[in-house]
C-alpha positions, 0 to 999 in steps of 0.5 A, a space after each residue: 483643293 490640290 496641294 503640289 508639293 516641289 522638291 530636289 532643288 538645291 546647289 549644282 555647279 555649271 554643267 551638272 544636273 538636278 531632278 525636281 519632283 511635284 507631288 500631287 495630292 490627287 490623282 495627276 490623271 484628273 489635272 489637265 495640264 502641269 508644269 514647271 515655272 520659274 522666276 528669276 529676282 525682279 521678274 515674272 514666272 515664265 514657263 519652263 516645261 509642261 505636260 498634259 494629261 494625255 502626255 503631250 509636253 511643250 518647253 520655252 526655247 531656252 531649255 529645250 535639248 536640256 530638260 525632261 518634264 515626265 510624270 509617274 501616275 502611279 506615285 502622282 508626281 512630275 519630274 523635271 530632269 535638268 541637264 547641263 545646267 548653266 548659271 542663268 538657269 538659277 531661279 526659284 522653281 514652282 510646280 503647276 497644275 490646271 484643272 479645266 472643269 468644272 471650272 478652270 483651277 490654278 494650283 502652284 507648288 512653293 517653290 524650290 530654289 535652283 542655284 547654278 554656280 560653280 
């Protein structure tokens, strides 16, 4: 079982900049790929930013140019760095990860409040 445990949400006026971190209770090189999702009121999770074992990352067109995904092996975390925040940024934020073997995993986080607002 894989525990993903998010933090550094929080409140941010427009323009400003948090840092998410996701803790990961097993090595971050045995998950295959992890990200970052998030859900807007109403709505489905979508896809924010991810990562893959190897280092290759991928975002959704709305944040690209804005926010970083990267990960630290060492203390098994991925962060996602967010600049220029704008108010339709303002979501609740979940951590995932994806182990493909032996067979496929889903694991997510709790999830972090963003809130963009001046």
């Amino acid at each position: 079982q894989v525990q993903l445990v998010e933090s550094g949400g929080g409140l941010v006026q427009p323009g400003g900049s948090l840092r998410l971190s996701c803790a990961a209770s097993v090595s971050i090189f045995d998950i295959n790929v992890m990200g970052w999702y998030r859900q807007f009121p109403g709505k489905q999770r979508g896809m924010v930013a991810a990562i893959t074992s190897d280092g290759s990352t991928n975002y959704a067109d709305s944040v690209k140019g804005r926010f970083t995904i990267s990960s630290d092996n060492a203390k098994n975390t991925v962060y996602l760095q967010m600049n220029g925040l704008k108010p339709e940024d303002t979501a609740v934020y979940y951590c995932n990860g994806v182990i493909l073997t032996p067979s496929p995993s889903l694991y997510w986080g709790q999830g972090t409040q963003v809130t963009v607002s001046s």
